[in-house]
N, C-alpha and C positions, 0 to 999 in steps of 0.2 A: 504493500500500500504506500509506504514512506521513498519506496520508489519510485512510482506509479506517478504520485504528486510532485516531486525533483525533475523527472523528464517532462510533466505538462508544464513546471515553471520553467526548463531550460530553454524548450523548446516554443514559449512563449503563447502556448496552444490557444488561452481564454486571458480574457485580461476583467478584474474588477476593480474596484477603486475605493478607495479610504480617505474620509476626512476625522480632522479632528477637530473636537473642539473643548475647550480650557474654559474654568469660570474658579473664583475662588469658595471655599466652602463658608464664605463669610457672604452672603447672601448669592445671587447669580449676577455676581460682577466680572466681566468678562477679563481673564487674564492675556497683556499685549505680551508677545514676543517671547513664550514658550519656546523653549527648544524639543525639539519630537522628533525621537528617531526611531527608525520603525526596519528592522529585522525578522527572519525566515523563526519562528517557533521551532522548539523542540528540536534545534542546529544549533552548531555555531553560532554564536551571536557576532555575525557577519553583518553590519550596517547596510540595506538596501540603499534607503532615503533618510534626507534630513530636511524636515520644514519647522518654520517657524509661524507661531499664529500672527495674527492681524491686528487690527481695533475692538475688533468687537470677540477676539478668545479662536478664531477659526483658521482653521489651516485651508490651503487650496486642498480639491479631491487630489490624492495620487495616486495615479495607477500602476497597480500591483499585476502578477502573474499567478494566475488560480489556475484548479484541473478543468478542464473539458462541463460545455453547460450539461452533457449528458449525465453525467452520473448524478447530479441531483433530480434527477426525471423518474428512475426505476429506480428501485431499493434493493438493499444488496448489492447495490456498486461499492466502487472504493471511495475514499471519502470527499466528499463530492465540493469541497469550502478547502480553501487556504489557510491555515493559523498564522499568524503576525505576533508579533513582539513590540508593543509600543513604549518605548520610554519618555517620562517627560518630566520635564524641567526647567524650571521659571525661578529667578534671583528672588529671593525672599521666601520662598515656599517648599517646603519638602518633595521633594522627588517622587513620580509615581511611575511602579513598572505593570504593566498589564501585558499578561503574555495566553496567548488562544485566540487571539482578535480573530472574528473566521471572516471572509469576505470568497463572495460567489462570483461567477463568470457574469460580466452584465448588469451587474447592482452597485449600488454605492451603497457602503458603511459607514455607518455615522458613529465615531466612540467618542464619548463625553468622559471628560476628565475634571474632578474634581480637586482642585489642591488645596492642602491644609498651609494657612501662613506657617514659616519657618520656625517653629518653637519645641518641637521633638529635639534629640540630640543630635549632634554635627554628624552627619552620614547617614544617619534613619532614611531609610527609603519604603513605603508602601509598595505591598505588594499583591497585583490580583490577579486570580486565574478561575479562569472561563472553561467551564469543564464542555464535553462532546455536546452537539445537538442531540434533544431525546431520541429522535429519528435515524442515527449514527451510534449514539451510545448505548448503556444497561443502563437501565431505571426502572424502580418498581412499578407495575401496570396499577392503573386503578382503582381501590376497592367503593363497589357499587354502590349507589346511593340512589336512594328515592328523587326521582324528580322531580318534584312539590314537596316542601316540606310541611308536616303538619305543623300550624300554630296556633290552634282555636283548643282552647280548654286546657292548655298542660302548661299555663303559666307561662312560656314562652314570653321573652319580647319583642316583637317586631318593630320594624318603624309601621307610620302612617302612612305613606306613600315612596314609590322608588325616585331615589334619589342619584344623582351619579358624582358621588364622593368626590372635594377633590385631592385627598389621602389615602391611602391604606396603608392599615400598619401590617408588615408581612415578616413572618414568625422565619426564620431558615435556618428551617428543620421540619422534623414531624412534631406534632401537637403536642406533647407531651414531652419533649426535650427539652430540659430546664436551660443547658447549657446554649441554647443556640440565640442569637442576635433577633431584638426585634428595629423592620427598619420602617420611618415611616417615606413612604413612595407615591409622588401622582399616581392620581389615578393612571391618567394616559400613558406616561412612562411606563406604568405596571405593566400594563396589557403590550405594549410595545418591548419590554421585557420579554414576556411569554410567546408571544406569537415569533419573536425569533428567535427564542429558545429550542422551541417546538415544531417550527414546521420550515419550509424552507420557501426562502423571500424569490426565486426563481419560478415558483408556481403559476399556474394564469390565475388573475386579479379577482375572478368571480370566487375561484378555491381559499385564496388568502383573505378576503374578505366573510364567508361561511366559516373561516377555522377561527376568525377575530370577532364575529358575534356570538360564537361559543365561548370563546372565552370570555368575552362579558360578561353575556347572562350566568356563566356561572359563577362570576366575580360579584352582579350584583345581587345573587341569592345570596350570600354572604352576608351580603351589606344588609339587605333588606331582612334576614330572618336575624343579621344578629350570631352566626349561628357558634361561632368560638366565642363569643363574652358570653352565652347562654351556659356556655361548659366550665365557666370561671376563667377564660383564657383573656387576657387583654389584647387580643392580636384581631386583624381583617379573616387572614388566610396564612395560610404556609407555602414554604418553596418546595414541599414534599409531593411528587408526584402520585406517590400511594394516595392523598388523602387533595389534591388542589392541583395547581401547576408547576410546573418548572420556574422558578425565576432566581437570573444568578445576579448576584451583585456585582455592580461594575461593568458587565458586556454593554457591548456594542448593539445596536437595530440596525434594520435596512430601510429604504425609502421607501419601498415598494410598500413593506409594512407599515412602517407610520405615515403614509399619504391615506390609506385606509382607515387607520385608527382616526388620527386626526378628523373625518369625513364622517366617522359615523359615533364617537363616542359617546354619546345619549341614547343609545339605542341598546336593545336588546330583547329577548324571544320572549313569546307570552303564547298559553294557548287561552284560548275562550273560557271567561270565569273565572280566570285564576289570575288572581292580583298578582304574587313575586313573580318574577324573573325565573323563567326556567332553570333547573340545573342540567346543562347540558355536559355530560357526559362524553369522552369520545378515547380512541387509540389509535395506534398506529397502522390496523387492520392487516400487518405482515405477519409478526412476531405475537402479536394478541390479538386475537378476535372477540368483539365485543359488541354482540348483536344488537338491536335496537339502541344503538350509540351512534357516532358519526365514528368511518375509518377514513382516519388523515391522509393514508394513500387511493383511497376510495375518492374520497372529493376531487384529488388532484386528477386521478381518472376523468370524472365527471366533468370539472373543471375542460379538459383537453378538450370535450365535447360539447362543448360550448351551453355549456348547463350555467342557469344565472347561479346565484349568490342564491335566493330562496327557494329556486329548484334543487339546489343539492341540499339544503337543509333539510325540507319535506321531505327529500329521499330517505332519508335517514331517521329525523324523527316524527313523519308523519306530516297530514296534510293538514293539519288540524294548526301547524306554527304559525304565527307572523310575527314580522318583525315590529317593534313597539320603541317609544322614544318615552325616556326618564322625567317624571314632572318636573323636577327641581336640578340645577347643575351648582351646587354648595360651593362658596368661595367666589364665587365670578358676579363683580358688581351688577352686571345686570345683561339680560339674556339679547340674543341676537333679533336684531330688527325685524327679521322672515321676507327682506328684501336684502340684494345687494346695492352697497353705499358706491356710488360711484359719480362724476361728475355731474351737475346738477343737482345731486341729492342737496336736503336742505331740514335742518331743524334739532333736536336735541339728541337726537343719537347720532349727528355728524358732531356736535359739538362736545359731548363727549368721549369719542373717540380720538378729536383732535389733542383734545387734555391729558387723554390716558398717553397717546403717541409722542404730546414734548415731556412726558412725565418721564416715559421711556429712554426719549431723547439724551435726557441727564445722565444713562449710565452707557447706553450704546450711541456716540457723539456723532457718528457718521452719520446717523438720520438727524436732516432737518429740522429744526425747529419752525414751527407753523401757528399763524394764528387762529385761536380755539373760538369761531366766530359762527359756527354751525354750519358754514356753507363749503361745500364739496368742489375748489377750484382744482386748480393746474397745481398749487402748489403741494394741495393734501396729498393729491394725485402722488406726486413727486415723494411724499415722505412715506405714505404705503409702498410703493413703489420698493423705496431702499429697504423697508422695514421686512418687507419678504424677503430682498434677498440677502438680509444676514442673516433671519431665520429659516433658511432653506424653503420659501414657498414661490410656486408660481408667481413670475413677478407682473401679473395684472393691474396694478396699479389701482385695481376695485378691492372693499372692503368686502369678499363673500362669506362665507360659513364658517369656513376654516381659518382664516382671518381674523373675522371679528374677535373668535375663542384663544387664540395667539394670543392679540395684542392685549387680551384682560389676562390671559396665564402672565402674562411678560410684566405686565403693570403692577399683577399683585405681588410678585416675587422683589419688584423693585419696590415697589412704596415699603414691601416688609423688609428691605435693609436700612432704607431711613428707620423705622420703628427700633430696631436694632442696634443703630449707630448711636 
């Protein structure tokens, strides 16, 4: 296998790409002019590249040498993702090495780097490692669970209505491991965790989208039934596969995945009459078979066949599903307009969004400051514009969905370093 991957990187067979990006762990202040050097995993630590980030903590994409896009296609191939070595390092801050970064033929990888200011001992370096995709690796399959929980009469506490959190705290470990770390995580990051933990970002978009509203819904049955503070645990979920999903601290996502996530994160399965959030269940349908669940190489089948996003779910768990959007999104000043804001627009949710964007302004300086006067000119234009693309979105220059929910994620993370400072 460790062969197999050496001759598709010698011979330069598929090429994927790696960005990085730096922020310090003293709110999400973008760290300038990291040094990041990025090396072959589990070799020599032979230096591929050297970049440095930017203004805003971001390195350009660089492109790497991965295996052939086929072997992430059928299972049971050889390992079908690249591993990298990223080290980094920035004056004043502790060094961090992450070594597994996986990057695919045709994807960009996104790894987020967090650094601690320099006050550990003179040479401490952080160290993370990104164990196999579950799809590649052993992990325990499953154990089955009801999907609806019961909560009428057994004292349970539920919320009032689903809600799409914007934390969870996640336990990693199994339920019951005193020793293991609890962390708390965006929501969106979570599930952008999982989904590239679990499946592979080279899928078609209808399959990686049906494997990311599984995982929601079964994130927010959690959320909604309560269901580890009901067992006296202080935790959301765990990173144990037996009992939740996969999520490693510190990895990397793809785009592929978080353009998805980002696009649908309020949503999630409901059948008729039943208020939570489905627990959808699923496996890898090679190595475990798991009838009336979703199989994660099943979908990718279906997927090839041009099966939508809610056709392969009803495949699996029946016709009875559809997809349902979250009353409440917790933490976000205020919900999106259900139009897009774009020139012309006019009124208090332009005027708001100008406020939040020079609020922004103050920490990430290459976006424009703009007058917060309600009206949607050339100039707002201009400062969405930027404001995507340091945050890797489509650079439209229109405030749409995925947008709007950005630049309040981005606003509440800065005003909470003022509150901090």
């Amino acid at each position: 296998m460790q062969k197999q991957l050496k001759a598709a990187q010698a011979d330069h067979v598929d090429r994927g790409s790696l960005q990085v990006q730096v922020t310090s762990t003293i709110g999400a202040i973008p760290v300038r002019d990291a040094r990041i050097r990025i090396s072959y995993a589990g070799g020599p630590q032979k230096e591929i590249e050297q970049v440095m980030t930017n203004a805003e903590g971001r390195t350009e994409a660089v492109s790497l040498a991965v295996p052939p896009l086929e072997y992430s296609m059928e299972p049971e191939q050889a390992q079908p993702y690249a591993e990298y070595t990223v080290e980094v390092e920035a004056d004043g801050y502790r060094p961090v090495n992450i070594n597994g970064v996986d990057v695919f033929s045709g994807e960009l990888s996104v790894q987020e780097v967090k650094l601690e200011p320099n006050e550990a001992p003179e040479g401490a370096r952080r160290d993370i490692v990104i164990p196999a995709n579950t799809l590649f690796g052993n992990f325990p399959p499953k154990i089955a669970e009801a999907e609806v929980k019961p909560v009428d009469g057994n004292g349970e506490i539920v919320l009032s209505r689903v809600v799409a959190p914007e934390y969870v705290v996640v336990h990693d470990g199994t339920p019951g491991d005193p020793t293991a770390r609890d962390y708390y995580v965006r929501y969106k990051d979570y599930i952008k965790n999982v989904a590239s933990s679990e499946i592979y970002a080279t899928w078609p978009d209808s399959t990686i989208r049906a494997n990311v509203l599984a995982i929601m819904s079964f994130t927010l049955n959690r959320v909604y039934t309560e269901w580890y503070r009901n067992k006296g645990y202080d935790f959301t979920i765990t990173s144990s596969t037996a009992y939740d999903h996969k999520w490693v601290y510190g990895r990397n996502y793809f785009a592929s995945i978080s353009r998805a996530v980002d696009e649908m994160f309020t949503n999630y399965l409901s059948r008729p009459n039943v208020k939570q959030p489905i627990l959808t269940q699923y496996c890898d349908g090679e190595r475990v078979s798991c009838p009336n669940w979703m199989s994660q190489w099943g979908s990718k089948y279906l997927g090839d066949q041009n099966y939508s996003t809610i056709e392969i779910l009803r495949y699996y768990y029946g016709s009875s599903l559809y997809i349902n959007e979250a009353d409440e999104i917790s933490g976000i000043p205020a919900s999106w307009p259900r139009e897009d804001l774009e020139i012309g627009s006019s009124g208090e949710k332009v005027r708001q969004m100008q406020a939040q964007l020079n609020r922004i302004a103050q920490v990430y300086t290459s976006i424009p400051r703009i007058s917060a006067d309600g009206i949607y000119g050339t100039a707002t234009e201009e400062a969405v514009r930027k404001f995507q693309s340091v945050f890797g979105l489509p650079q439209t220059g229109v405030v749409d969905y995925v947008t709007w929910y950005k630049i309040s994620e981005i606003y509440v993370g800065v005003t909470r370093i003022a509150e901090l400072m």
